[in-house]
ZABA-830141 format. One line per 5 residues: number of its first residue (from 1); their letters; for each residue x, z, y negated of N, C-alpha, C. Coordinates in nm, 2 decimals, always signed. Atoms other than C-alpha are relative to their C-alpha. Example, Ala and Ser with C-alpha at 12.3 -4.5 7.8 and 13.67 -1.06 7.14 Angstrom:
residues 2
1 = AS = +0.09,+0.00,+0.12,+1.23,+0.78,+0.45,+0.09,+0.00,-0.12 | -0.09,+0.00,+0.11,+1.37,+0.71,+0.11,-0.08,+0.08,-0.11
end
This chain:
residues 209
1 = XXXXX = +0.02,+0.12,-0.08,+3.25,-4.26,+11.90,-0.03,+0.04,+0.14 | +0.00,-0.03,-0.13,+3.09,-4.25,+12.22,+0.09,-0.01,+0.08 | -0.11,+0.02,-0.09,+3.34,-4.24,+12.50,+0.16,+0.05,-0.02 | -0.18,-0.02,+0.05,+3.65,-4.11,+12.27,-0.05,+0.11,-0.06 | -0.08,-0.11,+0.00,+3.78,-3.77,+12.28,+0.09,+0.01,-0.11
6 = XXXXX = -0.06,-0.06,+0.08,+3.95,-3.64,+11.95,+0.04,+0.16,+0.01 | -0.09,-0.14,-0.01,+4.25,-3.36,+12.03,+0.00,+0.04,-0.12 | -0.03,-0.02,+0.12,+4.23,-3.20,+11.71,+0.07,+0.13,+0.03 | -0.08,-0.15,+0.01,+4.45,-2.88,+11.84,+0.06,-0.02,-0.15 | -0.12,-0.03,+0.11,+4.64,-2.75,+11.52,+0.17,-0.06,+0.03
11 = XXXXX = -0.13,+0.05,-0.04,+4.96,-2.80,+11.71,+0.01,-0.14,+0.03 | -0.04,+0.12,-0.06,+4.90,-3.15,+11.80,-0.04,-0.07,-0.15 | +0.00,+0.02,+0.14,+4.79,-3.23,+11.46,+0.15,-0.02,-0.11 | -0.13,-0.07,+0.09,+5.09,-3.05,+11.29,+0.12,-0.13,+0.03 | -0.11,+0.11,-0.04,+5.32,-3.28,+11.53,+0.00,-0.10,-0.04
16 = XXXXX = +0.08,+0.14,+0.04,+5.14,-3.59,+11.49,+0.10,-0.02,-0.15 | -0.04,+0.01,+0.16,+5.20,-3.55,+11.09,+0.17,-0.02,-0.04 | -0.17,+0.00,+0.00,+5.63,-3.50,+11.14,-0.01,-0.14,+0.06 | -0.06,+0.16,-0.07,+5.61,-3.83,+11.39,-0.02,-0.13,-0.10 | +0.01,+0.08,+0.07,+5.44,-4.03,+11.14,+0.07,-0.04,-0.14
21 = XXXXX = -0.08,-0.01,+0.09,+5.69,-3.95,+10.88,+0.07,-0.15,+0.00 | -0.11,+0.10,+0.03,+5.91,-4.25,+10.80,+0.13,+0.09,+0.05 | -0.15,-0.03,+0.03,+6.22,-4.05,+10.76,+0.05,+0.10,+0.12 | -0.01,-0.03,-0.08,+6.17,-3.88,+11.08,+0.09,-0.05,+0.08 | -0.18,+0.09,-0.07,+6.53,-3.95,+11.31,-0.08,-0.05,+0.12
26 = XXXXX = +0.02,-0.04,-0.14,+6.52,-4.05,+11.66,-0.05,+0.08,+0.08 | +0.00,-0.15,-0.06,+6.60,-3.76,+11.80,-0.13,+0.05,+0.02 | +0.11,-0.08,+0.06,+6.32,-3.58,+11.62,-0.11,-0.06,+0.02 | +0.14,+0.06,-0.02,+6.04,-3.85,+11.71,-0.04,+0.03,+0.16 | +0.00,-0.02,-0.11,+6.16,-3.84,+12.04,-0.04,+0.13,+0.08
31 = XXXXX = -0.02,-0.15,-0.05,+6.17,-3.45,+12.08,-0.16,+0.02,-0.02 | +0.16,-0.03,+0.01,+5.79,-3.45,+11.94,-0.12,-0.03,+0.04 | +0.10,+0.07,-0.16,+5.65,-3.72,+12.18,-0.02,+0.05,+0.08 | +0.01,-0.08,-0.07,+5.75,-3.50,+12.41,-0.07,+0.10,+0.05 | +0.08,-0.14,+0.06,+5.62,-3.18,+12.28,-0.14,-0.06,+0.00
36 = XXXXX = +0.13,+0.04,+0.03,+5.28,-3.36,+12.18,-0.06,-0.02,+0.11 | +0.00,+0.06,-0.13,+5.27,-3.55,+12.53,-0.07,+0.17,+0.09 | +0.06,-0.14,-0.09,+5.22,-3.16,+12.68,-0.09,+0.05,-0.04 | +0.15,-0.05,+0.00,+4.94,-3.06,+12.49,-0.08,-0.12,+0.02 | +0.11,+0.06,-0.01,+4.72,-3.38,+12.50,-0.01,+0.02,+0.16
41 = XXXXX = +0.07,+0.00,-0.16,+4.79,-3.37,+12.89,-0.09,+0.12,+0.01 | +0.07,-0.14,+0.01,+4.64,-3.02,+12.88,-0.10,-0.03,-0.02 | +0.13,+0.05,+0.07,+4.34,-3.15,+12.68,-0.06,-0.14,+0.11 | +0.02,+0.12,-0.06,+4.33,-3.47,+12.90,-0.08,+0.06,+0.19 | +0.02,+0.00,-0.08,+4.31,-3.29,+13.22,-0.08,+0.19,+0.04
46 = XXXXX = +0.09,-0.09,-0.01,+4.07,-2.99,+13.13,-0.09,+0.04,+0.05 | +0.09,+0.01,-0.08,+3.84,-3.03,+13.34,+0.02,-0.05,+0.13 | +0.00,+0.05,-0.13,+3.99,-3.13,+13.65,-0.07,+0.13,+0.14 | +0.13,-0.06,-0.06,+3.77,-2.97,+13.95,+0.13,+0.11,+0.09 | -0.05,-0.13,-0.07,+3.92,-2.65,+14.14,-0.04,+0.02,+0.18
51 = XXXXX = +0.07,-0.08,-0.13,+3.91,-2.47,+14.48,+0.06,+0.07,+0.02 | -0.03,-0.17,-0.06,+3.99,-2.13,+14.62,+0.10,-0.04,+0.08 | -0.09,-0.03,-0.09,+4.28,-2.08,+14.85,+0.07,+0.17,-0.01 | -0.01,-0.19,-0.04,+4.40,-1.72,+15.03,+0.17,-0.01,-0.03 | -0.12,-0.02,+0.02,+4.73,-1.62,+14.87,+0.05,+0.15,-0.01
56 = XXXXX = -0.07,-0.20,+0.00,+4.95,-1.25,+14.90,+0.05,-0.04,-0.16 | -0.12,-0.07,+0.12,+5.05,-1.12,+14.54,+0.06,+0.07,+0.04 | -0.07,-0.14,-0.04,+5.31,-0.86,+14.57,-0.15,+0.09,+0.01 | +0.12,-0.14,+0.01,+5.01,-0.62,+14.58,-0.14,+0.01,+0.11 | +0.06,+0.02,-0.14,+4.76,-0.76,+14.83,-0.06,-0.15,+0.00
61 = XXXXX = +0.08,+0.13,+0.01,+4.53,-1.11,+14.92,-0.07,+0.02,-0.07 | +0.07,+0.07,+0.08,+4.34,-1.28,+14.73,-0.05,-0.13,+0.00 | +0.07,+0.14,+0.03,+4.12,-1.58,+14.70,+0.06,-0.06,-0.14 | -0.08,+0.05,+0.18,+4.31,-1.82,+14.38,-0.05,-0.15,+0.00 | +0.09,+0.15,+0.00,+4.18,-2.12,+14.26,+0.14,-0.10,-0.04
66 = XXXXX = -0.06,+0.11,+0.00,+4.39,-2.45,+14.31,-0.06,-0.15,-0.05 | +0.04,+0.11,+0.00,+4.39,-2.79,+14.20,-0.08,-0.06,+0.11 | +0.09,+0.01,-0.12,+4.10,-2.95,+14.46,+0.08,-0.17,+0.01 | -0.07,+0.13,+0.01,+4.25,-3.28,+14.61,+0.09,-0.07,-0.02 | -0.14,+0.11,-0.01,+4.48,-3.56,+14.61,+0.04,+0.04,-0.14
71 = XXXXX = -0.09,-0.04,+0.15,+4.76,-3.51,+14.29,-0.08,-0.14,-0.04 | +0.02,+0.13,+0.10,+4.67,-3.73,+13.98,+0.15,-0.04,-0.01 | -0.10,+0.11,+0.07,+4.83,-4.02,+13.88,+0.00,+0.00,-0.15 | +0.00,+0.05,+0.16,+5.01,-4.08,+13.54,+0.09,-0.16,+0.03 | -0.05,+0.17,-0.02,+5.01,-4.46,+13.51,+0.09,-0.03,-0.18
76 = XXXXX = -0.04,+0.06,+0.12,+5.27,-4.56,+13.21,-0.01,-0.12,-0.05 | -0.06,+0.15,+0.04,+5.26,-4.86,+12.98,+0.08,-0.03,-0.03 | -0.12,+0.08,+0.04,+5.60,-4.98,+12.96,+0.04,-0.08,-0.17 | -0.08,-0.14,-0.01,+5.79,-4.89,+12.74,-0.04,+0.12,-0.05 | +0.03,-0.08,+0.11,+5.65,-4.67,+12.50,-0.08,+0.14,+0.09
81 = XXXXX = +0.10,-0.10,-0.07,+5.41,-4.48,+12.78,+0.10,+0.09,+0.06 | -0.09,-0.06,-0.07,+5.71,-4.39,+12.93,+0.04,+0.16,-0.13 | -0.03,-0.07,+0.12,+5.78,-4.13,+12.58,-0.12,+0.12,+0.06 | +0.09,-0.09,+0.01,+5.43,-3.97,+12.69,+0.02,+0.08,+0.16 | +0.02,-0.04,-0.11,+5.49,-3.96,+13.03,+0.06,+0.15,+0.04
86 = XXXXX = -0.13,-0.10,+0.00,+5.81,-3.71,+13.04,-0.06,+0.16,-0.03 | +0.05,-0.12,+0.04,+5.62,-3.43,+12.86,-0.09,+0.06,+0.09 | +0.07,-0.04,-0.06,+5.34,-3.47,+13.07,+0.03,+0.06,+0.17 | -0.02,-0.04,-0.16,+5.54,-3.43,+13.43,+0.07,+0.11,-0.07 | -0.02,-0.10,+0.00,+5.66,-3.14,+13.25,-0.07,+0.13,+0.05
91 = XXXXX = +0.08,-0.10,+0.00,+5.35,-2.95,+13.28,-0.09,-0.03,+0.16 | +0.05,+0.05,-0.16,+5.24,-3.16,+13.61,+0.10,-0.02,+0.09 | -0.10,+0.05,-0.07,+5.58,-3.19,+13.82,-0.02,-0.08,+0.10 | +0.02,+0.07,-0.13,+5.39,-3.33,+14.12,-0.08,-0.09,-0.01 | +0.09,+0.10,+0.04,+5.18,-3.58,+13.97,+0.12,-0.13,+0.03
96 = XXXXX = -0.07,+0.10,-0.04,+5.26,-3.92,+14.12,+0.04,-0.11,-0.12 | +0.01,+0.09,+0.09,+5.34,-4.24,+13.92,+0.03,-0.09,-0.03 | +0.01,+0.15,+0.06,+5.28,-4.60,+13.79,+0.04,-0.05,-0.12 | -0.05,+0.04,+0.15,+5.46,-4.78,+13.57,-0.07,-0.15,+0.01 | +0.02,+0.17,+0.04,+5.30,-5.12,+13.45,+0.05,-0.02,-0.11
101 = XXXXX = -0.02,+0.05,+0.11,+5.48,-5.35,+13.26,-0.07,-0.12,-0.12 | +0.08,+0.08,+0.12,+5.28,-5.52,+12.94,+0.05,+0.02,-0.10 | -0.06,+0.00,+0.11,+5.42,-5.63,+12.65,-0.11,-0.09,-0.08 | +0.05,+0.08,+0.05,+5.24,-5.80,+12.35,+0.08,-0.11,-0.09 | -0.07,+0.10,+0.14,+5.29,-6.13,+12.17,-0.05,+0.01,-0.11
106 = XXXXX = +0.02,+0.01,+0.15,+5.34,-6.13,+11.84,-0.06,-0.09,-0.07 | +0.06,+0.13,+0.09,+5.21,-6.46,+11.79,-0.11,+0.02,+0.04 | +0.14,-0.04,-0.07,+4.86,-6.39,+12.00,-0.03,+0.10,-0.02 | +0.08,-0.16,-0.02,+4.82,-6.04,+12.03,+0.01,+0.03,+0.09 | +0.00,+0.04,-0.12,+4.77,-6.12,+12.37,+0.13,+0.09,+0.10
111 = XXXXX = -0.09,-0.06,-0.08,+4.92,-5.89,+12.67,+0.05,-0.08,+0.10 | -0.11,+0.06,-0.08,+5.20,-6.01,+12.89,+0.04,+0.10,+0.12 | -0.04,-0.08,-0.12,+5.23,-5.85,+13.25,+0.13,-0.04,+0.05 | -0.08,+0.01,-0.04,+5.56,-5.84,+13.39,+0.06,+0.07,+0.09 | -0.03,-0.13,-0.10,+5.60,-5.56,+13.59,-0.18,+0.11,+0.08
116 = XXXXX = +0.09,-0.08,-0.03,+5.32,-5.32,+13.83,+0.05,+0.07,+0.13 | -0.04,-0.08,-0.10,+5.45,-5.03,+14.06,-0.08,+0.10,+0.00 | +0.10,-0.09,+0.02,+5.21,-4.75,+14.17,-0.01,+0.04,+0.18 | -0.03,-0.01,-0.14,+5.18,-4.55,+14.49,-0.11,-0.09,+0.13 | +0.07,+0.07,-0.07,+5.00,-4.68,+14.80,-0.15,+0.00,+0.03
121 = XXXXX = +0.16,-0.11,-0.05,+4.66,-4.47,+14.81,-0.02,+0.01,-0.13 | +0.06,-0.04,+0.13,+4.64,-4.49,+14.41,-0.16,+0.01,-0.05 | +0.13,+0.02,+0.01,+4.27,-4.59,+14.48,-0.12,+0.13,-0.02 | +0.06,-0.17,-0.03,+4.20,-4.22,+14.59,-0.01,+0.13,-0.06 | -0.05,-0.12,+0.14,+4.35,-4.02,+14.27,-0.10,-0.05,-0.11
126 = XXXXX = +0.02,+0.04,+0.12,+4.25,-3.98,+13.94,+0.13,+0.00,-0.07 | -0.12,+0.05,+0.08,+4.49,-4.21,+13.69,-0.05,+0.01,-0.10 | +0.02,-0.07,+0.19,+4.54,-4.07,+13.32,+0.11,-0.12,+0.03 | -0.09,+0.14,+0.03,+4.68,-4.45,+13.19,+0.05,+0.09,-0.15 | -0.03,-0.08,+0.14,+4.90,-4.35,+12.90,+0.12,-0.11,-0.04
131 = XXXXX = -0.06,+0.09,+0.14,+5.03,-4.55,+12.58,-0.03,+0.05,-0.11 | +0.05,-0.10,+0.12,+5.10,-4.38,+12.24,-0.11,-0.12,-0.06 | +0.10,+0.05,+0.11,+4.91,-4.67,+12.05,-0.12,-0.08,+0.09 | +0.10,+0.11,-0.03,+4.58,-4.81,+12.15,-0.07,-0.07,-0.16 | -0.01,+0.07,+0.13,+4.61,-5.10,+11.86,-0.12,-0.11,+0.07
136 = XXXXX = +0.06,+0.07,+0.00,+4.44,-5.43,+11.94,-0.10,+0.10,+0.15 | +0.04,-0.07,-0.13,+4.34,-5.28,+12.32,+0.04,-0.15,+0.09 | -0.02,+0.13,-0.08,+4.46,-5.60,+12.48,+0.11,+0.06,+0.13 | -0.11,+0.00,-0.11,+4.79,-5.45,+12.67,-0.08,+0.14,+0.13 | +0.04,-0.14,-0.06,+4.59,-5.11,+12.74,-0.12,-0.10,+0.14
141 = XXXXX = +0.08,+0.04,-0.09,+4.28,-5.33,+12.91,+0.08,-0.06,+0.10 | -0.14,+0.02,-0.10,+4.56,-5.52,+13.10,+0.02,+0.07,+0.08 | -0.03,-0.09,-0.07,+4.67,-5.24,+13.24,-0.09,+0.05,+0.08 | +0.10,-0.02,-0.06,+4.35,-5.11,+13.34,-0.10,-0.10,+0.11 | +0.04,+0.11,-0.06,+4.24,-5.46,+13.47,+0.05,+0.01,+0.19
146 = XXXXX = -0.09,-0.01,-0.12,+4.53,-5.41,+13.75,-0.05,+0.12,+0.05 | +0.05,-0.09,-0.11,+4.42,-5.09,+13.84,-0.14,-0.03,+0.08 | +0.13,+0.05,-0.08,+4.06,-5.18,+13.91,+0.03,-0.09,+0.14 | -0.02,+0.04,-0.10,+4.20,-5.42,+14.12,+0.06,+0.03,+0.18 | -0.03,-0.06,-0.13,+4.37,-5.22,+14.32,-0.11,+0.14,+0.08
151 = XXXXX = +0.10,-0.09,-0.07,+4.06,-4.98,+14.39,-0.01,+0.11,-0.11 | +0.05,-0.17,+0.08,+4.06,-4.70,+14.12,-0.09,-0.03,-0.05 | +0.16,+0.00,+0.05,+3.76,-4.62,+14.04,-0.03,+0.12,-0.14 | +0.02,-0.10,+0.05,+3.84,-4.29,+13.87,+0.15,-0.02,-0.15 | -0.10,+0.07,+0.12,+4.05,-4.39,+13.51,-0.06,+0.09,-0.14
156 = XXXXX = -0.03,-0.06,+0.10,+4.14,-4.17,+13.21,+0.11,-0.08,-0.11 | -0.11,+0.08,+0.08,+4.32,-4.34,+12.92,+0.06,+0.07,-0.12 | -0.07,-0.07,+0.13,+4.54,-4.14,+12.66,+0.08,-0.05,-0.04 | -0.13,+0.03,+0.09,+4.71,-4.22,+12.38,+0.02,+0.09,-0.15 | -0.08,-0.07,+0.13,+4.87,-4.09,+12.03,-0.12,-0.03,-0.14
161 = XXXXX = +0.14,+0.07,+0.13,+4.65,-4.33,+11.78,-0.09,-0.10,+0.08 | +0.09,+0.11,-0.02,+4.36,-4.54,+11.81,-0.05,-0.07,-0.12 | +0.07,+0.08,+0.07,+4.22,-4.83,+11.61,-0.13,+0.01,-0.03 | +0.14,+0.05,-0.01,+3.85,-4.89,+11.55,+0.03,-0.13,+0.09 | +0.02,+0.13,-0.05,+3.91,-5.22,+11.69,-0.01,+0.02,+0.12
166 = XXXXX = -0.06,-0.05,-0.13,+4.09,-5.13,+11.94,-0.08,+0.08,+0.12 | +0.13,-0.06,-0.03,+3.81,-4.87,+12.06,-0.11,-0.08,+0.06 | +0.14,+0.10,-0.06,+3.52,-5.12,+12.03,+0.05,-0.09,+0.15 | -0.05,+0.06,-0.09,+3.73,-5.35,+12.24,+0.04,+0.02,+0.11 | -0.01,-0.09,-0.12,+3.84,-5.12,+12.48,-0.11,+0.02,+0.09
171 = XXXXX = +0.12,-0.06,-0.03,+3.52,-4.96,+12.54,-0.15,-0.11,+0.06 | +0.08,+0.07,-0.02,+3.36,-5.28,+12.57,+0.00,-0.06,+0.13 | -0.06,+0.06,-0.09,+3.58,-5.40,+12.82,-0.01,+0.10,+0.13 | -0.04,-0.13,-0.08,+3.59,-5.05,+13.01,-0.08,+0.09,+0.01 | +0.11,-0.10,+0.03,+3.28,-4.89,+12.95,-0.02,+0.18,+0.04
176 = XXXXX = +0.01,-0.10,-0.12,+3.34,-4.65,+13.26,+0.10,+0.13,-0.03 | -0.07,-0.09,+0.04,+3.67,-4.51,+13.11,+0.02,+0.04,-0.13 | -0.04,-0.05,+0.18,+3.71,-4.26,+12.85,+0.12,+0.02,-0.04 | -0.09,-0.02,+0.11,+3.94,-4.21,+12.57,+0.04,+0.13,-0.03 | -0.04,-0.23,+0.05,+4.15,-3.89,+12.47,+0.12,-0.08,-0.09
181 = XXXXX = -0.08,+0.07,+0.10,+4.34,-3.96,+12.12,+0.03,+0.14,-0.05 | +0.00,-0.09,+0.08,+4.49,-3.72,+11.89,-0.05,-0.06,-0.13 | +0.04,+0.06,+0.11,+4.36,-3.95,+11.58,-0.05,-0.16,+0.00 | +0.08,+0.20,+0.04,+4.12,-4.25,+11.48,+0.07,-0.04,-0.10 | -0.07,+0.01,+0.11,+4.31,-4.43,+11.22,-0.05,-0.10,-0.07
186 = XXXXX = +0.07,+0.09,+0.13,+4.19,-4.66,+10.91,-0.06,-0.14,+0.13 | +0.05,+0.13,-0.02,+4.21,-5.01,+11.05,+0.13,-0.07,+0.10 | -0.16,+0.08,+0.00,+4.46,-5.28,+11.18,+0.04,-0.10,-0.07 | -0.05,+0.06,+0.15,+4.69,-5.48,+10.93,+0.00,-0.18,+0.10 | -0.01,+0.12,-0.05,+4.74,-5.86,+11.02,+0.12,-0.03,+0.11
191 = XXXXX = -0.08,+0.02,-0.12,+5.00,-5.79,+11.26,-0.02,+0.06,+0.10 | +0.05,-0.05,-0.10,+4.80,-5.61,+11.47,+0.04,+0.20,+0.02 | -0.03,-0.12,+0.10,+4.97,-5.27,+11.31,-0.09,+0.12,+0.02 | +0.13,-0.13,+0.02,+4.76,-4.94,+11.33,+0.03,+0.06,-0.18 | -0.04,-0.08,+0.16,+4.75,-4.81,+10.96,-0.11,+0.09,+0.00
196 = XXXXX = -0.14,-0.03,+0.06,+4.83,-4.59,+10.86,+0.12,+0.02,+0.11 | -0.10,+0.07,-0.08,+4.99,-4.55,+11.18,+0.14,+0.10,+0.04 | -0.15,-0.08,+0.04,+5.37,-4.44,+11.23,+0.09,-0.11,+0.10 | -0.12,+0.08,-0.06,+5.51,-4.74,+11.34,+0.00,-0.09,+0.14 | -0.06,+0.00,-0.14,+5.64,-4.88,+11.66,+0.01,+0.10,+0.08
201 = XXXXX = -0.07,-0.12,-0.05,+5.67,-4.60,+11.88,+0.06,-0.01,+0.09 | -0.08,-0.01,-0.07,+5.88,-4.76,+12.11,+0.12,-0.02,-0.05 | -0.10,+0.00,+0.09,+6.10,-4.87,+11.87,+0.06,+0.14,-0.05 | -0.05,-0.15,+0.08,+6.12,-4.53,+11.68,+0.03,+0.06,+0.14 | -0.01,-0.10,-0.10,+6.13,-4.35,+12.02,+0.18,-0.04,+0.04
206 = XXXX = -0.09,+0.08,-0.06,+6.43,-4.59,+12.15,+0.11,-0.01,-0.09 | -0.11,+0.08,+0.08,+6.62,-4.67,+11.82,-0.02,-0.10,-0.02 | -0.04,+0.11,-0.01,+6.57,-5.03,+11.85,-0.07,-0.08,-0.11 | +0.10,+0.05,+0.14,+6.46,-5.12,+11.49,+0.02,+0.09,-0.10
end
């Protein structure tokens, strides 16, 4: 699909397949969000742009190439983004960050804002938005909606699974930003569900279900 990025590393695959387990614990879903979370960032931010700076090894100068620019933003979607997030300031420690809160109804589908924190200059970064499921795309656009508003211009969106629907609807709404997934998945069920899926993943991440 135009605009969407399929992670197929081995290792993010491999993971992927344990989380979607049923019988998979807490613990264990928890521990692999994590783990997973650090390679898609890897994949997500492959191409970020470089520049030279003069640094001493023990041995003598050298020209070394640095991140160019203001730190990226990782914008979470509440709660579940927050699972992806953790891994990713593993491998980024200085990456700034936004949490928006969106929840969906169950009876609509429909995203519900209730929360938006994010730093003051967010306009001037690039933001990797992150939520494991992009299901209907209603909470993910939401989220994205708010950023535009505040000026970003420059928007990455990662998650765990994606829908077809989800995609079209996304992509239609957002033309500008691309997608980075580790998996396209069948369809969505009547409750708005990714199948095959692996569930809730704020629930399985959390316990709360």
């Amino acid at each position: 699909m135009d605009g969407v990025t399929v992670i197929s590393h081995p290792l993010v695959q491999h993971k992927l397949t344990k989380m979607r387990q049923k019988d998979t614990s807490t613990a264990g879903f928890r521990r692999l969000l994590r783990e997973i979370s650090t390679l898609l960032c890897y994949e997500v931010t492959r191409d970020l742009e470089l520049t030279m700076e003069t640094i001493e090894t023990p041995l003598t100068e050298m020209q070394a190439p640095v991140l160019e620019g203001k730190k990226l933003v990782f914008a979470s979607i509440l709660r579940a983004g927050n699972g992806l997030l953790e891994g990713m300031l593993d491998l980024v420690p200085s990456a700034r960050v936004s949490h928006i809160g969106v929840y969906r109804d169950h009876e609509t589908l429909e995203a519900i804002e209730y929360f938006f924190k994010a730093p003051e200059d967010i306009a001037e970064r690039l933001v990797i938005v992150v939520d494991p499921m992009l299901a209907t795309g209603n909470s993910s656009i939401a989220a994205i909606d708010r950023l535009k508003e505040r000026g970003v211009k420059n928007i990455r969106f990662l998650c765990l699974l994606a829908a077809p629907e989800g995609i079209k609807h996304f992509s239609e709404t957002h033309p500008d930003v691309p997608i980075f997934t580790a998996s396209i998945d069948s369809h969505l069920n009547e409750q708005g569900y990714i199948v095959p899926g692996l569930g809730d993943a704020g629930d399985r991440m959390y316990g709360t279900k």
